[in-house]
Backbone as CSV, one residue per row, in Angstrom:
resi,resn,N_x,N_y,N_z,CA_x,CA_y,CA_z,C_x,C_y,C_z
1,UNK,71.847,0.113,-67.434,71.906,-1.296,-67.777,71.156,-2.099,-66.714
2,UNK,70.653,-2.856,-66.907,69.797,-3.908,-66.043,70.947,-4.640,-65.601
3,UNK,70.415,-4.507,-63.846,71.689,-6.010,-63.136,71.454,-7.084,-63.291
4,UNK,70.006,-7.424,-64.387,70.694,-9.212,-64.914,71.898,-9.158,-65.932
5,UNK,72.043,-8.528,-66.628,73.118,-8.115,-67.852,74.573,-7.858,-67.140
6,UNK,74.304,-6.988,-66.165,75.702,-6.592,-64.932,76.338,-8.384,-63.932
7,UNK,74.839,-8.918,-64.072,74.935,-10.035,-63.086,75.256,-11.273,-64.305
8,UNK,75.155,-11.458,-65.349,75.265,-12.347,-66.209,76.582,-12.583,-67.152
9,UNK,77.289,-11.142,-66.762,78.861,-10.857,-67.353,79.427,-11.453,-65.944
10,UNK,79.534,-10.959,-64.862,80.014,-11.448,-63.966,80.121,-12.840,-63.566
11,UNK,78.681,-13.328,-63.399,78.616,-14.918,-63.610,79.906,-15.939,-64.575
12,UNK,79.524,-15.156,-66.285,80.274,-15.482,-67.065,82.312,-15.410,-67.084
13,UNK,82.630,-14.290,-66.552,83.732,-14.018,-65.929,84.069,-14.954,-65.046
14,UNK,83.377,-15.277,-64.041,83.868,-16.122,-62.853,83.942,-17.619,-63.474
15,UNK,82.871,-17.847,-64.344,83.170,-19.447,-64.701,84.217,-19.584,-65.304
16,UNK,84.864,-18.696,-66.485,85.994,-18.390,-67.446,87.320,-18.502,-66.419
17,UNK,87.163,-17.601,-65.256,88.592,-17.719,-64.475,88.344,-18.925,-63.606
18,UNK,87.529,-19.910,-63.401,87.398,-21.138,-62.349,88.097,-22.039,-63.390
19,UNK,87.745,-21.680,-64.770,88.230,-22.894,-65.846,89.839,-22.890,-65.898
20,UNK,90.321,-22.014,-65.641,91.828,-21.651,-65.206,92.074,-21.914,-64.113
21,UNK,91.216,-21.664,-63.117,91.886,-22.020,-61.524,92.041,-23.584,-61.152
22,UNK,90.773,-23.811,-61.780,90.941,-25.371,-61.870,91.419,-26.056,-62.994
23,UNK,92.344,-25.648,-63.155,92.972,-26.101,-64.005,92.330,-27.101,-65.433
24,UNK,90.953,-26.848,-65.788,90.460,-27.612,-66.702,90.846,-27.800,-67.850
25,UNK,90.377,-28.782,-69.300,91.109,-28.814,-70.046,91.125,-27.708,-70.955
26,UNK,91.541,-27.703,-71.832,91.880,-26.698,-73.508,90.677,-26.259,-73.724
27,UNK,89.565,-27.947,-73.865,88.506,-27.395,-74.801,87.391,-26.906,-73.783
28,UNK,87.629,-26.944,-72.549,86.842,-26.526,-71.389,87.001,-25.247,-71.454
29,UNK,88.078,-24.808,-71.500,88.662,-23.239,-71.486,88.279,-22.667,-72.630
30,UNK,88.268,-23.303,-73.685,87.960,-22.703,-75.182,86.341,-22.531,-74.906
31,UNK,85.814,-22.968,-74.604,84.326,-23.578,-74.871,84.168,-21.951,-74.393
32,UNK,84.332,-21.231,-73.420,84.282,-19.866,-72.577,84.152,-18.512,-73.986
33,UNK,84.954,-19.089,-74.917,85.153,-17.814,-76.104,84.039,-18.359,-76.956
34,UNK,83.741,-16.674,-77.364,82.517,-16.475,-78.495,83.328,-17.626,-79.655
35,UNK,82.816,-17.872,-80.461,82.502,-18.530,-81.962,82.836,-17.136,-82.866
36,UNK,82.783,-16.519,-82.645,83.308,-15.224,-83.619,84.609,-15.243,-84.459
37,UNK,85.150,-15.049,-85.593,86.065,-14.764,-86.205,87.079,-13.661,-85.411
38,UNK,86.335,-12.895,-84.687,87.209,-11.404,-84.508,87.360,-12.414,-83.196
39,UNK,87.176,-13.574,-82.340,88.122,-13.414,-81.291,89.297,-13.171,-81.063
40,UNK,89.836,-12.873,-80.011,91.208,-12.547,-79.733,91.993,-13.032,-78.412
41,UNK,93.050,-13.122,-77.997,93.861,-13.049,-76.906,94.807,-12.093,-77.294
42,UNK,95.274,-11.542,-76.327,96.537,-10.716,-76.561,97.007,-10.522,-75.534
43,UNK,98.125,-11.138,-74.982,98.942,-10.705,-73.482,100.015,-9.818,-73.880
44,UNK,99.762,-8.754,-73.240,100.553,-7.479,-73.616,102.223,-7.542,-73.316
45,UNK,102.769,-7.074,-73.419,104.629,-7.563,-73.579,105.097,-7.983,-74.898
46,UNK,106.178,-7.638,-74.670,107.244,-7.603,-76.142,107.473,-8.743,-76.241
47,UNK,107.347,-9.346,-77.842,107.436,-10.345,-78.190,109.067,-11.288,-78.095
48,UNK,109.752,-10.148,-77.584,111.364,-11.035,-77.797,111.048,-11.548,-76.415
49,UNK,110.460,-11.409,-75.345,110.347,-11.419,-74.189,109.545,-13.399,-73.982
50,UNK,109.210,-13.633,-74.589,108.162,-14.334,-75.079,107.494,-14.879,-76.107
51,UNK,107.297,-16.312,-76.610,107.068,-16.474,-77.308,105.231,-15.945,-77.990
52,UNK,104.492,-15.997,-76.335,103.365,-15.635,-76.496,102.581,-14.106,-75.896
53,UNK,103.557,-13.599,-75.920,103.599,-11.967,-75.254,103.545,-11.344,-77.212
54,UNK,102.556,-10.220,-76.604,102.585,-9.070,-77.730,102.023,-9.388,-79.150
55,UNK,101.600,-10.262,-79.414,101.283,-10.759,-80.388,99.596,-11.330,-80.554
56,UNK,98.706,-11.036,-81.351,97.285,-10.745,-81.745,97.104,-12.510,-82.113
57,UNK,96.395,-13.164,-81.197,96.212,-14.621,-81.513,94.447,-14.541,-81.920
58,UNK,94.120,-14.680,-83.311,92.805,-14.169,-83.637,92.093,-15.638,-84.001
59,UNK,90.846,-15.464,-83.996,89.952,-16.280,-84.416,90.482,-18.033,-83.488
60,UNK,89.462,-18.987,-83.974,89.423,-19.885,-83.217,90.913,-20.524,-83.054
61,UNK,91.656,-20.905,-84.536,92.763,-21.535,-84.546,94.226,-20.597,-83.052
62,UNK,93.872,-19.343,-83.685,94.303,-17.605,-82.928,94.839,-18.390,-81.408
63,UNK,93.401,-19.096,-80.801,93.116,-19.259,-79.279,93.854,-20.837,-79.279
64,UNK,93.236,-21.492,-79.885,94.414,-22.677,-79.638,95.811,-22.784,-79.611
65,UNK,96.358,-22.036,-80.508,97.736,-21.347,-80.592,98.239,-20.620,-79.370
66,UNK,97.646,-20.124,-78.945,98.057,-19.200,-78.225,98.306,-20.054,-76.497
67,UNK,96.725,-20.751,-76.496,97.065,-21.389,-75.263,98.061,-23.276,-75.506
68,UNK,98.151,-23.638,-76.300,99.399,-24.500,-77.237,100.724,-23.637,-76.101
69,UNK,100.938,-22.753,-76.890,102.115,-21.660,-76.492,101.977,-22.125,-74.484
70,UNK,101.125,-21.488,-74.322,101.358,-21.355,-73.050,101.702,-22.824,-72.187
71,UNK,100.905,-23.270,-72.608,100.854,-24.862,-71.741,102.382,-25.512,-72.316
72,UNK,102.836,-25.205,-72.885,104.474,-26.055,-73.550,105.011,-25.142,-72.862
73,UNK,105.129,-24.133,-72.469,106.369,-22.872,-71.514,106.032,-22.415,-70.266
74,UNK,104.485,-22.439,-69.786,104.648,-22.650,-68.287,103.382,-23.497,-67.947
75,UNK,103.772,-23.940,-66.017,102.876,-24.320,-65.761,102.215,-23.449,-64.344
76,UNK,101.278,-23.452,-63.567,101.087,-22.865,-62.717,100.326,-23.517,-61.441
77,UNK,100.096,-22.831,-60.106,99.447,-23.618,-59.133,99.263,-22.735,-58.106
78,UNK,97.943,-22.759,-57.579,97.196,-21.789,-56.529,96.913,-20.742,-57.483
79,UNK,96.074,-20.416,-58.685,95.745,-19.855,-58.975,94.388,-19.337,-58.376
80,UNK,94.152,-17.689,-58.159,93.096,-17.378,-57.818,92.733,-15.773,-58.130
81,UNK,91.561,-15.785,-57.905,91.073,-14.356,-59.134,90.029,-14.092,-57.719
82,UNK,89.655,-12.516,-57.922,89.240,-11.930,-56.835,89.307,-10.472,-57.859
83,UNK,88.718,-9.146,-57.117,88.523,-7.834,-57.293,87.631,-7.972,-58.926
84,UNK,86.168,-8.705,-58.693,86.147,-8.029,-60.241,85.361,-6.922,-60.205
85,UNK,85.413,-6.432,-61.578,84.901,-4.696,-62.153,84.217,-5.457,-62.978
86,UNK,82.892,-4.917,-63.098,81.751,-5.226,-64.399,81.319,-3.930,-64.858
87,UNK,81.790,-3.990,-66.289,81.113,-2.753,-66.854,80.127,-3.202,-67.802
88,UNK,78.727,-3.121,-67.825,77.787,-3.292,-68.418,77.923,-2.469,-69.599
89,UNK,77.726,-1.582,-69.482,78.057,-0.751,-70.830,78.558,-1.009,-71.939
90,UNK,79.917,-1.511,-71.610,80.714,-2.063,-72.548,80.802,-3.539,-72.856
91,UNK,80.293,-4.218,-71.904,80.248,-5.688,-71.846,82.083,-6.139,-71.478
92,UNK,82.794,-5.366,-70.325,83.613,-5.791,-69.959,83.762,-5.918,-68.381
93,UNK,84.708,-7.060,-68.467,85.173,-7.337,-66.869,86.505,-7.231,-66.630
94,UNK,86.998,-6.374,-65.660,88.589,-6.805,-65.495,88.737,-7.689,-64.083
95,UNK,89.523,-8.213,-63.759,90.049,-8.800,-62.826,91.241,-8.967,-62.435
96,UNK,91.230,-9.520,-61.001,92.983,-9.271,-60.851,93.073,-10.666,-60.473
97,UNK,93.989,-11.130,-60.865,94.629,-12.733,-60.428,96.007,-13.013,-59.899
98,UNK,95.889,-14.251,-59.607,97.592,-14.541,-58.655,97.411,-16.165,-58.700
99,UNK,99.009,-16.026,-58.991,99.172,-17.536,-59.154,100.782,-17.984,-59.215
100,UNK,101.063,-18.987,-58.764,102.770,-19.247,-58.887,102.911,-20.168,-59.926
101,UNK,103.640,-19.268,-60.722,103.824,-19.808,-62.317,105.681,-20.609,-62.313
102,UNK,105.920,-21.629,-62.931,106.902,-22.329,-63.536,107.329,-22.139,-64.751
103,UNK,108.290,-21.384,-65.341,108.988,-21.967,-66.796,109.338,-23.107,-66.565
104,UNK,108.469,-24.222,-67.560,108.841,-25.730,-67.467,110.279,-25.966,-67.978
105,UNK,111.164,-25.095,-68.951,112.283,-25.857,-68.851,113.320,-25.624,-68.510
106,UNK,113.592,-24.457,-67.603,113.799,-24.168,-66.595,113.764,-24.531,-65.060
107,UNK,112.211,-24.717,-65.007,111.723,-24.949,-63.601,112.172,-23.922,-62.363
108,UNK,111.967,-22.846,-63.162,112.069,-21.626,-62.056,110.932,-21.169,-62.143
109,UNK,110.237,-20.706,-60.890,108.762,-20.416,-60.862,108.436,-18.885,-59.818
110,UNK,108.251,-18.157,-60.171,107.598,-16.946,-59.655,106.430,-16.746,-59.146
111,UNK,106.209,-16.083,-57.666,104.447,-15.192,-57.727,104.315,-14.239,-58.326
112,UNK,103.001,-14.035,-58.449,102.627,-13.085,-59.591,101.272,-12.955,-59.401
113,UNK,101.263,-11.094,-59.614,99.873,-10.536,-60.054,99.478,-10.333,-61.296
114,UNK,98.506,-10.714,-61.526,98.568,-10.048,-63.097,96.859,-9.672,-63.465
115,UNK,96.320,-8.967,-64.499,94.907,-8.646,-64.166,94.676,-9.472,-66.148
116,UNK,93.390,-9.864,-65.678,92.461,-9.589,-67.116,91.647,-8.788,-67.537
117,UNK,91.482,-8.519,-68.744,90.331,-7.524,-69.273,89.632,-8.309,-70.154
118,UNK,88.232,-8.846,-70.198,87.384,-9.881,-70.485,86.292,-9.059,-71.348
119,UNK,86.683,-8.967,-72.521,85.356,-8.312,-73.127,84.297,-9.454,-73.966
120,UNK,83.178,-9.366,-73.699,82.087,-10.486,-74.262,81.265,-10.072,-75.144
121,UNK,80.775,-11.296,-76.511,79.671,-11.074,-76.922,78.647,-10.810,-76.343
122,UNK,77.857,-10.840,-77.181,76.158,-10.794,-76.550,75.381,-11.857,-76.149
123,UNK,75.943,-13.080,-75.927,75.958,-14.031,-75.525,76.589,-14.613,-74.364
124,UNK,77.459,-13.534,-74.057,78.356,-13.295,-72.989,79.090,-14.924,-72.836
125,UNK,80.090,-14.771,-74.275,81.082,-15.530,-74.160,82.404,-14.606,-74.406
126,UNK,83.758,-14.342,-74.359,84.584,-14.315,-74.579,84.976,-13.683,-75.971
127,UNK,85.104,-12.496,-76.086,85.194,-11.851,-77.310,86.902,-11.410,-77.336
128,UNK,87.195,-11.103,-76.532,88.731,-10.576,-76.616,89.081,-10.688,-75.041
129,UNK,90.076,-11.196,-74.809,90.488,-11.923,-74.024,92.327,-11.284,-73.765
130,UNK,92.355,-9.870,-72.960,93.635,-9.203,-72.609,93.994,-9.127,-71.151
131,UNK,95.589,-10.117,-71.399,96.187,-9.960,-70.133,97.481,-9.488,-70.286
132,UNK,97.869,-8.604,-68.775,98.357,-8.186,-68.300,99.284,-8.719,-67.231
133,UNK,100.344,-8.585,-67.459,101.295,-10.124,-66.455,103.055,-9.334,-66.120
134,UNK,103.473,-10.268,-65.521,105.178,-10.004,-64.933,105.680,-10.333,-66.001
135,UNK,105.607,-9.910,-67.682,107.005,-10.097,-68.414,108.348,-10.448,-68.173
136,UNK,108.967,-9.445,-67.385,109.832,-9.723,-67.165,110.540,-10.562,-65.851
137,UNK,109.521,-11.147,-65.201,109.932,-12.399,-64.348,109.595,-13.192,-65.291
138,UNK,108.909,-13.857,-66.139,108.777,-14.639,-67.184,110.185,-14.867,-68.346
139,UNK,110.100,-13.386,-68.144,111.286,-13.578,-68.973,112.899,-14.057,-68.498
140,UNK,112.995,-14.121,-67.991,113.947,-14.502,-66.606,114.214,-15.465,-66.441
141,UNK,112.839,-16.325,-65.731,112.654,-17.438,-65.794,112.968,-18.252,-66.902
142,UNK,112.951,-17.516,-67.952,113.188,-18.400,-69.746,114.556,-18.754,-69.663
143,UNK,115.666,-17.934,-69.432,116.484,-17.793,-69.383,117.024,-18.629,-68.248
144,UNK,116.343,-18.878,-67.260,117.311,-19.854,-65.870,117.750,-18.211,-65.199
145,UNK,117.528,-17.330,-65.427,118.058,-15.971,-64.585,116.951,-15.608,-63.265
146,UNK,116.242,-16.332,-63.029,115.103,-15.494,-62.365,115.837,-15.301,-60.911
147,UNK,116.834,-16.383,-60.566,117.310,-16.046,-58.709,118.478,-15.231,-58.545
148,UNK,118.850,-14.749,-59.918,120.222,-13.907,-59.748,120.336,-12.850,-59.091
């Protein structure tokens, strides 16, 4: 693979997680995903766990939904992303992130690692969009249980 292609996923990756670190808006963050029908999010975890765990949020409406979900049940601060992997081949990036997250109605808030797996069109926007997170401090937190 040519390292403009290696260097142009990466690029793309880093702007996608700055739009999160800095907390930008919805359609700032959206703007990052392909236009494709088959997009996706999927944060892995059982759905009783979560309203937005485990469950296939597809196509454009898919992504608004999904981040809807998130922004009404938590909020977060000092988010930051570091270690990425570029696989050219596949047109994926993983990364690892950290950030101290809040259940807003609760207001119990956890640190946390959690990684992404960033796979892109050919346009190198945002094709499927899988994270990996503390379920069950989340889940906890839902509950008001997280300091027990």
């Amino acid at each position: 693979m040519p390292a403009s292609q290696r260097d142009d996923l990466l690029a793309a990756a880093q702007a996608f997680c700055n739009s999160f670190a800095n907390k930008e808006a919805p359609a700032k963050i959206l703007s990052h995903f392909s236009s494709s029908d088959d997009v996706l999010a999927l944060e892995h975890g059982l759905p009783q766990l979560a309203p937005f765990l485990g469950r296939e949020f597809r196509g454009q409406e898919g992504l608004e939904a999904y981040f809807q979900l998130l922004s009404s049940h938590l909020k977060y601060e000092d988010m930051k992303f570091g270690n990425f992997v570029v696989d050219a081949e596949v047109s994926k990036v993983s990364v690892r992130g950290e950030a101290t997250f809040t259940w807003i109605s609760t207001g119990q808030s956890w640190d946390e690692v959690f990684t992404y797996v960033l796979e892109f069109d050919q346009d190198s926007r945002v094709l499927v969009y899988e994270v990996w997170a503390d379920s069950g401090a989340a889940y906890l937190a839902s509950k008001g249980q997280l300091n027990q």
